[in-house]
C-alpha positions as CSV (number, residue, x, y, z in Angstrom):
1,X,89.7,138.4,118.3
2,X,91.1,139.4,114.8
3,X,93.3,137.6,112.8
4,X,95.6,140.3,112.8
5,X,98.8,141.1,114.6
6,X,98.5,144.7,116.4
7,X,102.1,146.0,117.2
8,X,101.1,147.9,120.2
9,X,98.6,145.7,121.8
10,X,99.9,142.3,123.9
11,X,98.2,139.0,123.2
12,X,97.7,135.9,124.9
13,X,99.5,133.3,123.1
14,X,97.1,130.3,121.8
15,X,97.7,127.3,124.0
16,X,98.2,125.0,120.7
17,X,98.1,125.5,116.7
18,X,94.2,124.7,116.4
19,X,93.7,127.8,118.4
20,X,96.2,130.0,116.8
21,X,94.3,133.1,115.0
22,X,97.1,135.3,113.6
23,X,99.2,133.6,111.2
24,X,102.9,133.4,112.3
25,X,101.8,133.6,115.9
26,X,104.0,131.2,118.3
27,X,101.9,129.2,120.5
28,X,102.7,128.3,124.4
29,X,103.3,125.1,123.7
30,X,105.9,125.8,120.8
31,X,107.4,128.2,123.1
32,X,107.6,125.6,126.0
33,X,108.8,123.3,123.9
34,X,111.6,125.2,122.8
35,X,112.8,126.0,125.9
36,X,112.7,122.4,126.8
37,X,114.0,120.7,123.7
38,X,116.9,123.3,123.1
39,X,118.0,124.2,127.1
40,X,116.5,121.1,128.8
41,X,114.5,123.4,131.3
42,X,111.3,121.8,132.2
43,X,108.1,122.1,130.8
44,X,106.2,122.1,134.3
45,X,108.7,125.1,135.5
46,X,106.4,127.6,133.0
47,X,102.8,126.3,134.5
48,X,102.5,129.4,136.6
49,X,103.3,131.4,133.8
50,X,101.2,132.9,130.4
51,X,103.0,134.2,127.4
52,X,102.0,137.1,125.3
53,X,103.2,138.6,121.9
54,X,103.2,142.4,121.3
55,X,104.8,143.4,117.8
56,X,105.9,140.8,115.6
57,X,107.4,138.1,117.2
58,X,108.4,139.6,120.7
59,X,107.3,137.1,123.1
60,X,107.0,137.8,126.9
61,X,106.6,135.7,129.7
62,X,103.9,136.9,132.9
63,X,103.6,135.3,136.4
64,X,99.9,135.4,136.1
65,X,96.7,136.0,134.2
66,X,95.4,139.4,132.9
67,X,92.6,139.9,130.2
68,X,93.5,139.3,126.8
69,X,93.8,141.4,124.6
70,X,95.8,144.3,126.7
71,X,96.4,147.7,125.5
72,X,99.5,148.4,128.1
73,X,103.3,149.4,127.6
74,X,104.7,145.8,129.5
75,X,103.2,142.6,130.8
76,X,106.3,140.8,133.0
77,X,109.4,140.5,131.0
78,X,110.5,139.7,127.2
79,X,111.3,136.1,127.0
80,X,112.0,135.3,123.4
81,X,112.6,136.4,119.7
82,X,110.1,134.2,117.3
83,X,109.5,135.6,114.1
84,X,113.0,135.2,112.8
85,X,114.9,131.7,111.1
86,X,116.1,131.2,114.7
87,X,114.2,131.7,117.6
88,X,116.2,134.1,120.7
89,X,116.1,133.7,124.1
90,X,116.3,136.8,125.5
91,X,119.4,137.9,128.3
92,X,116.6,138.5,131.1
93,X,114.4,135.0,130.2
94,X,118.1,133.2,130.8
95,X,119.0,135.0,134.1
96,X,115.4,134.1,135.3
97,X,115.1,130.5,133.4
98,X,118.6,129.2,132.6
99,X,119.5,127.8,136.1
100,X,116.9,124.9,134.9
101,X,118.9,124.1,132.3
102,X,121.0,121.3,131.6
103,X,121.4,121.7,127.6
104,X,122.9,124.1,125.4
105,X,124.8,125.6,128.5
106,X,128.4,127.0,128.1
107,X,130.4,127.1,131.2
108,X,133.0,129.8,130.8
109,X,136.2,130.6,133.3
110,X,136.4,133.6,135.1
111,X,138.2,135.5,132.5
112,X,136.1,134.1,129.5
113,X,132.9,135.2,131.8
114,X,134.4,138.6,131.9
115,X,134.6,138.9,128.5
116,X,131.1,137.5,127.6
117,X,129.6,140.4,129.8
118,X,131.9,143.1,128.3
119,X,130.3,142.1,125.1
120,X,133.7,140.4,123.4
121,X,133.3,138.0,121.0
122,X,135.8,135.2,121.5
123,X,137.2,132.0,120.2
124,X,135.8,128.9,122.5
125,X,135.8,125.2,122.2
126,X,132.7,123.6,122.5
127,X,131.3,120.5,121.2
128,X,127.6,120.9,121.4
129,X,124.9,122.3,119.5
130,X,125.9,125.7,117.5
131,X,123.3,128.3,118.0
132,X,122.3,130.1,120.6
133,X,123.8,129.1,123.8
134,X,123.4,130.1,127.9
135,X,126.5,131.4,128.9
136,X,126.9,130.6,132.3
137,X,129.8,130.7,135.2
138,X,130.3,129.1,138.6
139,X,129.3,131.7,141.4
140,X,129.5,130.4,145.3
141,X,129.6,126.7,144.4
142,X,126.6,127.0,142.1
143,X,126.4,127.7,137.8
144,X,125.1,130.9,137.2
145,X,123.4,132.0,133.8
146,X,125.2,135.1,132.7
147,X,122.9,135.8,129.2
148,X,122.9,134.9,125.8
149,X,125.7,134.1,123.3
150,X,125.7,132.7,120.0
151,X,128.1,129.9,119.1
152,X,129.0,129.4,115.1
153,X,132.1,128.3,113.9
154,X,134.3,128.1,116.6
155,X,133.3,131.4,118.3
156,X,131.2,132.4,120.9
157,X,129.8,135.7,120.1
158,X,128.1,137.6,123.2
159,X,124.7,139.0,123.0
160,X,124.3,140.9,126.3
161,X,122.4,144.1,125.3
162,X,125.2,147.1,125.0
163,X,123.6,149.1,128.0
164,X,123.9,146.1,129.9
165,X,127.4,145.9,129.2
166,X,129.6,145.9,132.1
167,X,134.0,145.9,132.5
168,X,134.3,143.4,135.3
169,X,138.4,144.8,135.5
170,X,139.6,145.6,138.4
């Protein structure tokens, strides 16, 4: 393998930083460990899993092996944002992942929850970590991970996707 990134081509993440070949690169193990050190969500809940980056810094996560490299248009889902100051989850690694998690979750009402996935921004208390957050709502008895949102300075700005958008009005 090259030490270059190739935007159109999907390669297997390095398992630690004494493998890593493309400068920049994330490895599965900084990637697990984010998800574990900022969500809580277990380390073991990603064994059946690989990670791949295709373009700079757009990490997905695949239930399953496949050759690496990969000339294909997708390989499972996009999990996370790397090559930024802050890493991003991504609204589908949430909705699949978040219901492990037991940090950085937001729990939001029924009417905050309608705004998050309307795509409002919105003025929230919270007293944890600012940053990204798992916005999440009670569903039949159980918290449910609704997406993404990012919490600064007293506000909780939603980052669902705009054609994922929905009016939950009645």
């Amino acid at each position: 393998m090259s030490g270059d990134n190739v935007g159109q081509r999907f390669d297997r993440l390095p398992a630690t930083a004494a493998e890593r070949t493309v400068d920049g690169r994330a490895t599965r193990e900084e990637v697990v460990d984010y998800f574990e050190t900022r969500f809580g969500i277990p380390g073991e809940t990603f064994d059946e899993y690989t990670f791949w980056e295709k373009g700079s810094g757009k990490i997905w996560v695949y239930a399953g092996e496949a050759p690496s490299p990969v000339e294909i248009e997708a390989i499972g889902m996009t999990c996370l944002r790397t090559r930024q100051e802050h890493w991003k989850p991504t609204t589908d690694a949430v909705q699949r992942f978040g219901t492990h998690a037991d940090r950085c979750v937001i729990e939001l009402s029924r009417e905050e929850a309608a705004r998050f996935v309307a795509g409002e921004d919105q003025d929230l208390e919270w007293d944890g970590d600012w940053g990204y957050l798992i916005a999440a709502h009670e569903v039949a008895g159980s918290l449910e991970p609704l997406g993404v949102g990012l919490y600064v300075h007293g506000e909780f700005r939603s980052m669902v996707p705009k054609g994922r958008q929905r009016s939950l009005e009645s």
